[in-house]
C-alpha positions as CSV (number, residue, x, y, z in Angstrom):
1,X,12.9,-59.5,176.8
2,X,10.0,-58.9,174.0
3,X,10.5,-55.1,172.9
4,X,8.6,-53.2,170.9
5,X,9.5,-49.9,168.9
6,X,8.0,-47.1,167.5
7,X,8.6,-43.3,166.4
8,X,10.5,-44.2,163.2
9,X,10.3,-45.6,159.8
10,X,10.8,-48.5,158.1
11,X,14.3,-49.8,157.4
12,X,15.0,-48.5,154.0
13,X,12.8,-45.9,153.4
14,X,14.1,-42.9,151.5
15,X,12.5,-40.1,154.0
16,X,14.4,-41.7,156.6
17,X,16.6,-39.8,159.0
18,X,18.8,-39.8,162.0
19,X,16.2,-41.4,164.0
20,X,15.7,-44.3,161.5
21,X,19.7,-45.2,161.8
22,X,19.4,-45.8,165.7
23,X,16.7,-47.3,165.9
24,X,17.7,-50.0,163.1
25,X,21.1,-50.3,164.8
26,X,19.7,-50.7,168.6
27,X,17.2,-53.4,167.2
28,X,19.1,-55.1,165.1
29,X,22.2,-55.8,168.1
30,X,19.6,-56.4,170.7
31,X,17.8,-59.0,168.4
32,X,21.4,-60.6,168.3
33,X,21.9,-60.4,172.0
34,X,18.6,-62.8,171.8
35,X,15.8,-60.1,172.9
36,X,12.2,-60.7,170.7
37,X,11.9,-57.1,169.1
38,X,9.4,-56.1,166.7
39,X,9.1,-52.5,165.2
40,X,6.1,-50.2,164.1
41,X,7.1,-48.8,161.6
42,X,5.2,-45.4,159.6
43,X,4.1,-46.1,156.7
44,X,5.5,-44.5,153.4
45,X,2.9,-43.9,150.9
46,X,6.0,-43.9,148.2
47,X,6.8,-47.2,149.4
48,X,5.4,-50.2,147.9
49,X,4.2,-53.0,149.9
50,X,6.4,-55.8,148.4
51,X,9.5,-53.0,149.6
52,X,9.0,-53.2,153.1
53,X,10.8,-56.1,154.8
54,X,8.8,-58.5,156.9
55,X,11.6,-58.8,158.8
56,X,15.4,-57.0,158.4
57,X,18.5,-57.9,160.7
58,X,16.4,-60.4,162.8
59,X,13.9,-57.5,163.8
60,X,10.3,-58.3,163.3
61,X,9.0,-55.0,161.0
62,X,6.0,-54.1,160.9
63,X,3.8,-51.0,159.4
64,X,1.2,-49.2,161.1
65,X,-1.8,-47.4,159.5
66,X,-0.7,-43.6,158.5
67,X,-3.0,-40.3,157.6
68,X,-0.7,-39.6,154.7
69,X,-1.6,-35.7,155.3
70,X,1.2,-32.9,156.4
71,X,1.0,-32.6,160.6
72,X,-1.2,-35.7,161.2
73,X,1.0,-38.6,159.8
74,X,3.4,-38.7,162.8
75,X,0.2,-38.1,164.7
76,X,-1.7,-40.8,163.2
77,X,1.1,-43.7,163.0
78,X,2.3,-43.0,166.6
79,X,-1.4,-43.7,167.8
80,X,-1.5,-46.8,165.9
81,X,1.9,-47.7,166.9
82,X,0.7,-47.3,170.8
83,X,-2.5,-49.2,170.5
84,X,-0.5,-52.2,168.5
85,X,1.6,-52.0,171.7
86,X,-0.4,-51.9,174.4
87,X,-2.4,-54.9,173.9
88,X,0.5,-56.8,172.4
89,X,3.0,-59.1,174.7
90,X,6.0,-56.4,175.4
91,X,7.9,-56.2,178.3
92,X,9.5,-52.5,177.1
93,X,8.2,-50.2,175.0
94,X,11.1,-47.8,173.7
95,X,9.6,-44.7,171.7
96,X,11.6,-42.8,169.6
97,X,11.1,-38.7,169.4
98,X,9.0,-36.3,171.5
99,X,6.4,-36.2,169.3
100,X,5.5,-40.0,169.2
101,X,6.3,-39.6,173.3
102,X,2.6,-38.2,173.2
103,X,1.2,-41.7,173.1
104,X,3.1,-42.8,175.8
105,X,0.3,-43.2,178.3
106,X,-1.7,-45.8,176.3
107,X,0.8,-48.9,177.2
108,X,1.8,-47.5,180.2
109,X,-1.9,-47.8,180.8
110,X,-1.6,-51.3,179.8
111,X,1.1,-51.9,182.4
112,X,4.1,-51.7,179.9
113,X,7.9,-50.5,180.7
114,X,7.9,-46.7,178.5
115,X,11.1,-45.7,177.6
116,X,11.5,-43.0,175.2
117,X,14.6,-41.3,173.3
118,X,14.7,-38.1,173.2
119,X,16.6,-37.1,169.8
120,X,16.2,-33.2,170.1
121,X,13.7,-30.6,171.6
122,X,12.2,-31.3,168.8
123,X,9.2,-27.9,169.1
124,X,12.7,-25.6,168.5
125,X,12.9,-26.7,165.0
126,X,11.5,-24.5,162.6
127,X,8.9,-26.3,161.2
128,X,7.8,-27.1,164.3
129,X,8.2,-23.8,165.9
130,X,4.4,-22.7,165.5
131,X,0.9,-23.8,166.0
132,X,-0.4,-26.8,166.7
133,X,3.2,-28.6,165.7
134,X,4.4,-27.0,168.4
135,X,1.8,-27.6,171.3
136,X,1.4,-31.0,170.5
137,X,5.5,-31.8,170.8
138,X,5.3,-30.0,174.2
139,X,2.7,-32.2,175.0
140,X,4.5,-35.2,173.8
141,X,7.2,-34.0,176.5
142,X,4.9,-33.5,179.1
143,X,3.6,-36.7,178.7
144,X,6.8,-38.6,178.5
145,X,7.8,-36.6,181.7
146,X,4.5,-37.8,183.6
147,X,4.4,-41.4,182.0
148,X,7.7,-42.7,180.9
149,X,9.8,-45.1,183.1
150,X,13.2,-43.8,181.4
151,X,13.9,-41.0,178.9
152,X,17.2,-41.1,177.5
153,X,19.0,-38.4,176.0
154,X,21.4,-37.9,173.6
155,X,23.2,-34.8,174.7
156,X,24.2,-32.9,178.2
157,X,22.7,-29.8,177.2
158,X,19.0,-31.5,176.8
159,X,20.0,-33.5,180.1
160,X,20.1,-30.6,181.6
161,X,16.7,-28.9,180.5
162,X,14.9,-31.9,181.6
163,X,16.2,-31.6,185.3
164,X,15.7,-27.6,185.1
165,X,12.9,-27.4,183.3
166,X,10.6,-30.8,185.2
167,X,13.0,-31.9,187.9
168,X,13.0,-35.3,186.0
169,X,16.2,-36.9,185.6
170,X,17.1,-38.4,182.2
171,X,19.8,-41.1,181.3
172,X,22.6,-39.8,178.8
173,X,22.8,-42.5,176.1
174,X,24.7,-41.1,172.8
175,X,23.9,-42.4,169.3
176,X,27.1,-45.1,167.9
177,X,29.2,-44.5,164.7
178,X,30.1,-48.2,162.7
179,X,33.9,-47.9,161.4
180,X,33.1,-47.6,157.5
181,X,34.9,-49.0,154.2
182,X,36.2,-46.2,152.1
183,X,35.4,-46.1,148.8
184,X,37.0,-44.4,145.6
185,X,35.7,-42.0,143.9
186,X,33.6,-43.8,141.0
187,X,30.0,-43.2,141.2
188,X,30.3,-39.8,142.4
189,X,32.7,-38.7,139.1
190,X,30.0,-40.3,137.1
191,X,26.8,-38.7,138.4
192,X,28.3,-34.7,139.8
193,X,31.6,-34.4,138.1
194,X,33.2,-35.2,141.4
195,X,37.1,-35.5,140.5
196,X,38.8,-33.5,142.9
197,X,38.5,-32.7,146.9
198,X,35.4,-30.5,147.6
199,X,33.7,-29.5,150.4
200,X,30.8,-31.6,151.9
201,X,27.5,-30.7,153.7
202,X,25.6,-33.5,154.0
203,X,22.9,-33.6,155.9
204,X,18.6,-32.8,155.5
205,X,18.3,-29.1,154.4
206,X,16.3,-27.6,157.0
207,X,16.6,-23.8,158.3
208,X,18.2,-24.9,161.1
209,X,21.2,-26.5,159.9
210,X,22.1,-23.5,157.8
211,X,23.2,-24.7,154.6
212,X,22.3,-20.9,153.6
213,X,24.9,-19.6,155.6
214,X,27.2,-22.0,154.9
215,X,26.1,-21.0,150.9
216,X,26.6,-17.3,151.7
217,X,30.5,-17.7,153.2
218,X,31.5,-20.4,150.4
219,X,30.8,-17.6,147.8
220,X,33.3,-15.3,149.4
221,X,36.2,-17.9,149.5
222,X,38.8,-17.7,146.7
223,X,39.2,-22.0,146.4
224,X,39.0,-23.7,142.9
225,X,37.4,-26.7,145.7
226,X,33.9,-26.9,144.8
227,X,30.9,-27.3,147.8
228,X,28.1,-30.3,147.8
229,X,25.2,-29.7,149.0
230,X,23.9,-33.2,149.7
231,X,20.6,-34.2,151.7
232,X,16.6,-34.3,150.8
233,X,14.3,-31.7,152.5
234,X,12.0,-32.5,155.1
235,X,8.7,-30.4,154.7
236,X,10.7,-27.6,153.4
237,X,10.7,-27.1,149.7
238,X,10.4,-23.4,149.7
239,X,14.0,-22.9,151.8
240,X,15.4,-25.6,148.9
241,X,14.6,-23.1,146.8
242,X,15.7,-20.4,148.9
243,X,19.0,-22.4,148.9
244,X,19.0,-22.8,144.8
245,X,18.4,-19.1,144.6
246,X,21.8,-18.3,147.0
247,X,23.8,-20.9,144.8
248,X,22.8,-19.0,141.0
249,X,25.6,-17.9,139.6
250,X,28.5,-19.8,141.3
251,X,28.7,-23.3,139.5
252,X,31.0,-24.4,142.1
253,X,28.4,-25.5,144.0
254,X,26.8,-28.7,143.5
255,X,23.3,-30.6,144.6
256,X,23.2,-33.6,144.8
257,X,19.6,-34.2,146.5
258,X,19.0,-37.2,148.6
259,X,21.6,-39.8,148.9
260,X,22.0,-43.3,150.1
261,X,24.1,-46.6,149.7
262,X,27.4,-46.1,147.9
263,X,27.0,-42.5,146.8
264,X,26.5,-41.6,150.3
265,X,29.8,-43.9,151.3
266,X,31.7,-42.1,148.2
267,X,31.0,-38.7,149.3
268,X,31.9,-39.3,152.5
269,X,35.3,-41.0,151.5
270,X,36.7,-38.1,149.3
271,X,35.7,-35.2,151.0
272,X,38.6,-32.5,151.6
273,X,36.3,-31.0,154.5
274,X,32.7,-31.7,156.0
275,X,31.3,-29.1,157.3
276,X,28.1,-28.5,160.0
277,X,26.9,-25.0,160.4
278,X,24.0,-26.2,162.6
279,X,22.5,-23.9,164.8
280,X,20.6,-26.7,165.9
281,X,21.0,-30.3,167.0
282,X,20.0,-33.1,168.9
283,X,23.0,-35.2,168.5
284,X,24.5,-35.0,165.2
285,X,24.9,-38.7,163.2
286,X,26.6,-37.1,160.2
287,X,28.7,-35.6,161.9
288,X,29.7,-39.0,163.9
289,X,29.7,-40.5,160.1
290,X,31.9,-38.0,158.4
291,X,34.2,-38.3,161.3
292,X,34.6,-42.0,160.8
293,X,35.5,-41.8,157.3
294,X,38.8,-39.5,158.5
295,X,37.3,-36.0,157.4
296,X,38.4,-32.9,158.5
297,X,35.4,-31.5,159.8
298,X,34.5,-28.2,160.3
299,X,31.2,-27.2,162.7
300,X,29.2,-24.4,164.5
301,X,30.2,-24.2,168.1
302,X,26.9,-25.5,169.3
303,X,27.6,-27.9,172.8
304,X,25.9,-30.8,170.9
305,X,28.9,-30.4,167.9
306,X,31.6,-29.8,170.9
307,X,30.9,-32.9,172.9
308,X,31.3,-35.2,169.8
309,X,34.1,-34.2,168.7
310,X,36.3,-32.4,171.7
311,X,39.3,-31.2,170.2
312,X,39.5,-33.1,167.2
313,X,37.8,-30.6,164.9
314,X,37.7,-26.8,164.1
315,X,35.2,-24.8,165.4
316,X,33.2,-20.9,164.0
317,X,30.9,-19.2,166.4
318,X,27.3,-20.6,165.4
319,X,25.6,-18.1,163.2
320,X,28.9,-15.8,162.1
321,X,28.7,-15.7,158.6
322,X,32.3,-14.1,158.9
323,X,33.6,-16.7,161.2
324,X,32.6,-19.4,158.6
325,X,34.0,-17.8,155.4
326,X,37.5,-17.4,158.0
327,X,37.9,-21.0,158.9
328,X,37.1,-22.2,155.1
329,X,39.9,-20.0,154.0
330,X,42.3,-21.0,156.4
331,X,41.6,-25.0,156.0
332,X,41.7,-24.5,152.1
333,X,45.1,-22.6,152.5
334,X,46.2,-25.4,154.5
335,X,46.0,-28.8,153.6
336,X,48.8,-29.9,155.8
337,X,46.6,-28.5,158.9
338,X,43.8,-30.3,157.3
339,X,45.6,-34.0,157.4
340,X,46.1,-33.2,161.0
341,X,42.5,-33.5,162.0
342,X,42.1,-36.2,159.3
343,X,44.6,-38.3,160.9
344,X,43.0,-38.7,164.8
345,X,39.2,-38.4,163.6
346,X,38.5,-42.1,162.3
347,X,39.9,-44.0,165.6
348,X,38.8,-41.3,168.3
349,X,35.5,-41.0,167.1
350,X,35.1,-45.2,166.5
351,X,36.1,-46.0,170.1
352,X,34.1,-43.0,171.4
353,X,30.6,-44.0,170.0
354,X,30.4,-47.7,169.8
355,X,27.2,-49.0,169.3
356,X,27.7,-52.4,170.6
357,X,28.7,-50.8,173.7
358,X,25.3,-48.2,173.3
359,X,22.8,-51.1,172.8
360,X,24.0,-52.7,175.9
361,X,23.7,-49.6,178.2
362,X,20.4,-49.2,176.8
363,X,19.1,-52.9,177.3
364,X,20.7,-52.1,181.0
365,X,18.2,-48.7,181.1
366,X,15.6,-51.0,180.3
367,X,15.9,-52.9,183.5
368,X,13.5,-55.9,183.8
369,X,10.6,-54.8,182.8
370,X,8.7,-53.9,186.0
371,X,10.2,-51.7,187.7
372,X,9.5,-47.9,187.9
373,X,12.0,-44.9,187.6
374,X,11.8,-42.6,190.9
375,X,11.8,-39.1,190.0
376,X,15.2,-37.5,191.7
377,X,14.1,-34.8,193.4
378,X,11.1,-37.3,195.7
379,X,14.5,-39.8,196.3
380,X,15.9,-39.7,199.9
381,X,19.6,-38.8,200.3
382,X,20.8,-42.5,200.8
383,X,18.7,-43.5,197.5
384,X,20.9,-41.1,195.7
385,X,24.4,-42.0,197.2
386,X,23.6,-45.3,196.4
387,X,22.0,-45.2,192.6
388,X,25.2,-46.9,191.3
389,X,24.5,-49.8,193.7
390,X,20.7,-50.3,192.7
391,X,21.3,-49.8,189.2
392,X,24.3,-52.7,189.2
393,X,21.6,-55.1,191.1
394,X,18.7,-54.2,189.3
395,X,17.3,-51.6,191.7
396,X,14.5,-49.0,191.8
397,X,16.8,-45.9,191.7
398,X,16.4,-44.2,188.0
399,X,19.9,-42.6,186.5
């Protein structure tokens, strides 16, 4: 099949995210399965020209014109992104993110397959939470809901406000986790002072992750294990400093910034605990990540943290600032309980999210090219009893 792609950035690009590592790992394995894909990527104004590849893991990559200007960049690349798609030779057009989903009608106008990922309800996110942000992601959702073929999603709880809130049904689809190399502890001694287990957050630090919280408990526990605050901030300087302000006067706690490459793999590697106070989540990749490096990792008992991990992880109730500070206390007391979790976490969470296995269920949701998903609720009975049947031979039913 010819796809295309749009909704993320470029491979490499330092404001990258979650969404950047699926859609470079789908692309990449389906260009080695022998599909033609080709991504539009949004441009990065702090990117030079001669840094973005031409082409990276046999993906064609290419960059779209982009409003570098705070609420219409998205705006501006996705509409570019669409247009470059319409009128280009695609048999599938997978869009990544409900706000990019807004342009989701102009190559379905053009008689293209729309599939679009849905990586989190994306208008609950603080910085998305108000004004026109916010209408213009629920109208990316609308739209995806009237004009996309297939929405996948990455977790049941979203599944599940699709069908409540539209009747739609979705495809569940969660993001893959490679198995990683672990690496000593060089860099990170070098650059932080890193020579002895700490505690990890690493993630973007954004209000609804709650590094603050996480901050706030830390400073109660009695632990000569310092905490590393690692991640870049995405539009949100002022809770950085918010963050900064929590930290003064406690110089157990580090910041790293943003990290990539072998920091990022170091951190990772010697952590004596991860931890994800999220109140918030699509479906969380570092989480997946510091899993498959063997961490003990501690989260917020959110259902997107839950399903990832099952029992192979400790839990706090999401928001408890006492329920936090508890569980740090109790892991730091006991290392032994610790290695327990560290022991199961790197093969469960491998075989559980594989993304060979993810890219092939998502070529499969592509279908072949032509045919239209069937909203559940207009189905007859024996449509439904048989969906397993139609999908297997390529039939109209959708998931």
């Amino acid at each position: 099949m010819k796809i295309a792609m749009f909704g993320q950035r470029g491979p490499g690009d330092p404001l990258g995210g979650g969404i950047e590592v699926v859609a470079t790992e789908l692309a990449g394995r389906m260009a080695a399965m022998g599909h033609k894909v080709t991504c539009y990527n949004r441009s990065n104004s702090q990117m030079k020209k001669s840094e973005r590849p031409a082409e990276y893991k046999g993906v064609r990559e290419k960059y779209v014109p982009t409003l570098q200007a705070k609420g219409i960049a998205a705006v501006s690349s996705s509409f570019f992104a669409a247009l470059a798609c319409a009128f280009g030779k695609y048999d599938v057009v997978h869009i990544h993110a409900e706000g990019p989903a807004a342009m989701c009608w102009l190559p379905k106008m053009f008689g293209k397959r729309v599939v679009v990922t849905v990586h989190g309800l994306d208008w609950q996110r603080e910085k998305w939470s108000k004004g026109f942000g916010a209408k213009y992601i629920h109208f990316g959702e609308q739209c995806m809901v009237k004009f996309a073929d297939r929405i996948i999603v990455l977790s049941r709880g979203v599944q599940n406000y699709f069908k409540e809130t539209y009747g739609r049904d979705t495809l569940f689809i969660p993001n893959g986790v490679n198995r990683p190399i672990r690496r000593p502890p060089q860099l990170i001694q070098k650059k932080f002072q890193l020579d002895s287990p700490y505690i990890l957050y690493l993630s973007r630090l954004v209000p609804e992750k709650r590094a603050d919280l996480l901050i706030k408990a830390f400073k109660q526990v009695k632990t000569d294990k310092k905490l590393v605050i690692a991640g870049g901030t995405s539009d949100t300087d002022s809770y950085f400093e918010e963050l900064q302000s929590l930290a003064r006067g406690d110089d157990r706690i580090v910041f790293t910034g943003l990290v990539r490459g072998r920091l990022l793999e170091e951190l990772y590697s010697n952590a004596y605990l991860y931890v994800l106070p999220s109140d918030l989540e699509g479906m969380p990749l570092s989480l997946l990540e510091a899993m498959s490096y063997g961490n003990c990792c501690l989260t917020s008992d959110i259902a997107e943290c839950a399903e990832v991990v099952e029992d192979k992880a400790v839990f706090f109730r999401k928001g408890d600032e006492a329920a936090l500070r508890n569980r740090l206390e109790e892991l730091c007391g006991d290392p032994e309980r610790a290695e327990r979790y560290r022991k199961d976490a790197a093969d469960f969470i491998c075989s559980k999210y594989n993304w060979d296995d993810i890219a092939r269920k998502t070529i499969e949701a592509y279908g072949n090219g032509n045919e239209r998903a069937v909203r559940s609720d207009r189905r007859p009975a024996h449509a439904r009893v048989h969906r397993n049947c139609d999908d297997a031979c390529g039939g109209k039913q959708s998931v």
